[in-house]
VOPAGU-2260 file (C-alpha; in pm, 1 decimal, decimal comma):
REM VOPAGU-2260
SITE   aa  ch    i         X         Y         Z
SITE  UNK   A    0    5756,7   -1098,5    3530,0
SITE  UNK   A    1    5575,6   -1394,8    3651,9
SITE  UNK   A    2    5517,9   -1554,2    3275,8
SITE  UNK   A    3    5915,1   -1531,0    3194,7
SITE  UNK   A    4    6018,9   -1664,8    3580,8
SITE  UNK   A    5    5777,0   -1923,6    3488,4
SITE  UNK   A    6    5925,9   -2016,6    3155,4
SITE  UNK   A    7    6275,7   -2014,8    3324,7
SITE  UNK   A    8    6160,3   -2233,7    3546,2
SITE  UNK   A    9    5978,0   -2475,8    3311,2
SITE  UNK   A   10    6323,5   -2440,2    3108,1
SITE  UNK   A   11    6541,4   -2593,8    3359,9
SITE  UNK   A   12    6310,4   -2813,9    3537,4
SITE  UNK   A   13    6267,5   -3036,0    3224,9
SITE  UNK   A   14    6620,7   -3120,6    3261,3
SITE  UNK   A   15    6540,2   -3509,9    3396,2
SITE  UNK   A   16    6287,4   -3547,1    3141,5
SITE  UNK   A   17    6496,1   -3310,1    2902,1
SITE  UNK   A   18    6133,5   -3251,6    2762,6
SITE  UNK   A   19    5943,2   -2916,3    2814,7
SITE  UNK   A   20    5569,1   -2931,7    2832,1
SITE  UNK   A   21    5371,5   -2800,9    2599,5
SITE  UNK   A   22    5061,4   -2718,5    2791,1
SITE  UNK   A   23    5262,3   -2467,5    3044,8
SITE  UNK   A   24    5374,0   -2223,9    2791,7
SITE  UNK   A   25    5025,6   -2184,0    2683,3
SITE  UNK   A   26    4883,0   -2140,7    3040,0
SITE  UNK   A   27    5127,4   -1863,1    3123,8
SITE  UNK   A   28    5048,0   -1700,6    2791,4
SITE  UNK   A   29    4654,7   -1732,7    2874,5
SITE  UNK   A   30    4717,2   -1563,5    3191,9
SITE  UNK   A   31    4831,2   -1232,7    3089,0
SITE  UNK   A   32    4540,0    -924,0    3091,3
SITE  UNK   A   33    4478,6    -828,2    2739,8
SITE  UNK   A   34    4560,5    -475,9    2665,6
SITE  UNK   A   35    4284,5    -231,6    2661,8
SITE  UNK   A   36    4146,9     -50,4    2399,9
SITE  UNK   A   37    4316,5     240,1    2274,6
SITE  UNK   A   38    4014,3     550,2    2331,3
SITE  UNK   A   39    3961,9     745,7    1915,5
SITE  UNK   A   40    4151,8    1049,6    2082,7
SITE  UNK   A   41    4294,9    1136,2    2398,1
SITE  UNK   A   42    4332,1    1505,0    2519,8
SITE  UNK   A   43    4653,7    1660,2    2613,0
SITE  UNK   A   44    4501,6    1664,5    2977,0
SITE  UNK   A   45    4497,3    1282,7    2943,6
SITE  UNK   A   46    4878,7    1272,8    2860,8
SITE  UNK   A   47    4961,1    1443,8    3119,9
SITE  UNK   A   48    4747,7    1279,9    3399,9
SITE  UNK   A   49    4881,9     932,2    3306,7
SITE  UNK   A   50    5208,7     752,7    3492,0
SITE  UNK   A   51    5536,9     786,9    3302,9
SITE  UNK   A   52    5667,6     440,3    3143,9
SITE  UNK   A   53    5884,6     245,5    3346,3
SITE  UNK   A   54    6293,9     299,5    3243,4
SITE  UNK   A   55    6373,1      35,3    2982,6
SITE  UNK   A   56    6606,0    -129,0    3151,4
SITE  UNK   A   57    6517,9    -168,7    3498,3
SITE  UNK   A   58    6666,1    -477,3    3702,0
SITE  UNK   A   59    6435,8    -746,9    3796,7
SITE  UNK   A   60    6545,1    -873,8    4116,5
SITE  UNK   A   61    6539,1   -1234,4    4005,0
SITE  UNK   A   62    6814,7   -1114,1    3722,0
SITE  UNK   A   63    7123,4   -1291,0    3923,0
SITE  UNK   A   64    6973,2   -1599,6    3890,7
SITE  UNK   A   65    6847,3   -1556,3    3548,7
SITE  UNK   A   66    7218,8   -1478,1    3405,8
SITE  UNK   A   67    7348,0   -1786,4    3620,6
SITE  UNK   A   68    7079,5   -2003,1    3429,4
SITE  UNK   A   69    7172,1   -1820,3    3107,1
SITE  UNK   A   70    7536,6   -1944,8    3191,7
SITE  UNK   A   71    7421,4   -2317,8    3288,7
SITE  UNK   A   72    7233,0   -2338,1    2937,7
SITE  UNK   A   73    7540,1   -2203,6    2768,5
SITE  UNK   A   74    7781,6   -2440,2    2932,8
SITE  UNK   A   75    7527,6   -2732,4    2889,0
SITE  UNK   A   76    7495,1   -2648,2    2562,0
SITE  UNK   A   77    7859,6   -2718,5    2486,5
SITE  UNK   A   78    7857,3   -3033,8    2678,2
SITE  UNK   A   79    7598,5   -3204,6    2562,8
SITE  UNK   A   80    7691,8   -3121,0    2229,9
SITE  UNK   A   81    8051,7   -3204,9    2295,2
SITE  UNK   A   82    7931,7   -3582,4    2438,6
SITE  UNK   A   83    7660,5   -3681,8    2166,1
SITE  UNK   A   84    7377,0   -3680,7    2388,9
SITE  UNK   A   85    7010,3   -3684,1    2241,0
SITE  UNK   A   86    6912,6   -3383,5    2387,8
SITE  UNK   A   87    7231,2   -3148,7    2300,7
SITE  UNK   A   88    6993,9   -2944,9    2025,7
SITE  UNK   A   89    6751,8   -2889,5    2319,3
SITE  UNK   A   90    6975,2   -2620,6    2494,9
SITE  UNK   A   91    7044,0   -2334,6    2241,9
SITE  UNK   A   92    6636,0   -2339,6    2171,0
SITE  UNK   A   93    6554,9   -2313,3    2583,1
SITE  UNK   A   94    6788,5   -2037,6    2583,7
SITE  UNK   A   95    6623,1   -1861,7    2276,8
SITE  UNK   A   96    6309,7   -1919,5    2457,4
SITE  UNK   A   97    6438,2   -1739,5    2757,0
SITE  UNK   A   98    6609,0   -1490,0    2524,5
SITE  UNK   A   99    6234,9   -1442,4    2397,0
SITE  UNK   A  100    6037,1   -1405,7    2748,1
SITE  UNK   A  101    6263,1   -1163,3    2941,3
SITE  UNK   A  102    6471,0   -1001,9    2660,2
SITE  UNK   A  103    6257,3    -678,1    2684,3
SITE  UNK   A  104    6542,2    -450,2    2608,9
SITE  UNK   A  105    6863,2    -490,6    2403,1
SITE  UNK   A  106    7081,3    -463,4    2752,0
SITE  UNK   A  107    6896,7    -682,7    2934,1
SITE  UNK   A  108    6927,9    -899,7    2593,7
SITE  UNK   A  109    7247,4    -854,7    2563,2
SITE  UNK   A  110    7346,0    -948,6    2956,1
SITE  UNK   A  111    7147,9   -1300,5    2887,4
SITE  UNK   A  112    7345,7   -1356,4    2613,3
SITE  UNK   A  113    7661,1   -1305,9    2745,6
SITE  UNK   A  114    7628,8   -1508,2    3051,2
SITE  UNK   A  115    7530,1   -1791,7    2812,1
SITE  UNK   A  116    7792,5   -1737,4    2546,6
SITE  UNK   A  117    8048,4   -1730,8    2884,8
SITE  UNK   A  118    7899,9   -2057,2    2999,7
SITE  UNK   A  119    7958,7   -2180,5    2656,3
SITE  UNK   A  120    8330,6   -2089,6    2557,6
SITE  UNK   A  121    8427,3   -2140,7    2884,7
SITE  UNK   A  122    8434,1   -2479,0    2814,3
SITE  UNK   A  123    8508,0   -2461,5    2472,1
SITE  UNK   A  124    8858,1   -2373,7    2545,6
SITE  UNK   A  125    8938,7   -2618,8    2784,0
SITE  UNK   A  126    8751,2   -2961,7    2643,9
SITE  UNK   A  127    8792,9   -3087,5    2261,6
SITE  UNK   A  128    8664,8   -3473,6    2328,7
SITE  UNK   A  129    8418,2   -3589,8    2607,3
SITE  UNK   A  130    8558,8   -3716,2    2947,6
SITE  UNK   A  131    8459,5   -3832,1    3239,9
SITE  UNK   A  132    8519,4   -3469,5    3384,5
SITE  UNK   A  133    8289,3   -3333,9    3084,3
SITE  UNK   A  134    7985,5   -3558,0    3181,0
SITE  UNK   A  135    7998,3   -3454,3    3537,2
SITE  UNK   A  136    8014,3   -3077,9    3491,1
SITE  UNK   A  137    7704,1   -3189,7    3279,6
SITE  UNK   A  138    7595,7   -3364,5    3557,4
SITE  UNK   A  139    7624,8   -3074,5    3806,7
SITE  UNK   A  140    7490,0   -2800,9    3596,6
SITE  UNK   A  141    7215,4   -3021,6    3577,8
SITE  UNK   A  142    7154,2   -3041,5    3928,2
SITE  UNK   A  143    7267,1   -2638,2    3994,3
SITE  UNK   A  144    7001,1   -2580,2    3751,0
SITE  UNK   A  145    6681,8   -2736,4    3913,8
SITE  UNK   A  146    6785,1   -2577,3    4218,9
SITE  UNK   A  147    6785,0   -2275,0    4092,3
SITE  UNK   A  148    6465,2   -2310,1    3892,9
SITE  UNK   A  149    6305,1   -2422,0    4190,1
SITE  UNK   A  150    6441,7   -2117,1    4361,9
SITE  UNK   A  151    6299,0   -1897,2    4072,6
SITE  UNK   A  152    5936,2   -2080,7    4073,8
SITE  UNK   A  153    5913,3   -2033,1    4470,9
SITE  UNK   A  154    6053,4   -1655,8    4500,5
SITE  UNK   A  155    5898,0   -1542,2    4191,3
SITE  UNK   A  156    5680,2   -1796,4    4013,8
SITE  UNK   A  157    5395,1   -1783,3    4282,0
């Protein structure tokens, strides 16, 4: 939970820069425990004493504000595609990058994807060149979306 909140944040707080660093991924990565060994053979007893798995597609609590990100990147992705900006190929691969850290089941998958693709063809229907109006809903997703990563990092992010 804390590596993917992590990772959201680092997703939408590069939006100034419109870089992400390289040496965060890596440091949330280092930080998970490594699984232990499996033991040769386990008796039925063993089975039986440990904890059930978790359901597969249990809520986070942070999952509001993970869709509403999924739907910034969707709707940025459009935009910034739409204007010609440098960083318009930048978007899709932050939300496959997302997509990759807190995917863990093909709902929760699924729900990611569909706040971004709503983000994006939202605006797909209504905008066919750049305007002004097009580079400030840029501009304010932007903004909505370091606040919200900020949110994320402080809440959940430790």
């Amino acid at each position: 939970m804390r590596r993917a909140v992590l990772l959201a944040a680092c997703l939408v707080a590069a939006l100034p820069g419109l870089v992400l660093p390289a040496v965060i991924l890596p440091a949330a990565a280092q930080s998970r425990p490594k699984p232990a060994a499996k033991p040769p053979e386990t008796k039925p007893a063993d089975k039986e004493a440990s904890a059930p798995p978790p359901p597969p597609d249990t809520p986070a609590p942070y999952d509001r504000d993970l869709l509403r990100l999924s739907e910034i990147i969707g709707s940025l992705s459009f935009l910034r595609e739409l204007c010609g900006t440098a960083d318009a190929p930048e978007w899709p691969a932050r939300m496959k990058a997302l997509l990759d850290a807190e995917g863990t089941s093909p709902g929760r998958r699924d729900r990611l994807a569909g706040a971004y693709n709503r983000g994006y063809g939202g605006y797909a229907v209504t905008y066919r060149v750049c305007t002004p109006s097009a580079v400030e809903a840029a501009t304010r997703y932007i903004a909505e979306g370091e606040r919200l990563s900020a949110t994320l990092a402080n809440r959940f992010g430790g």
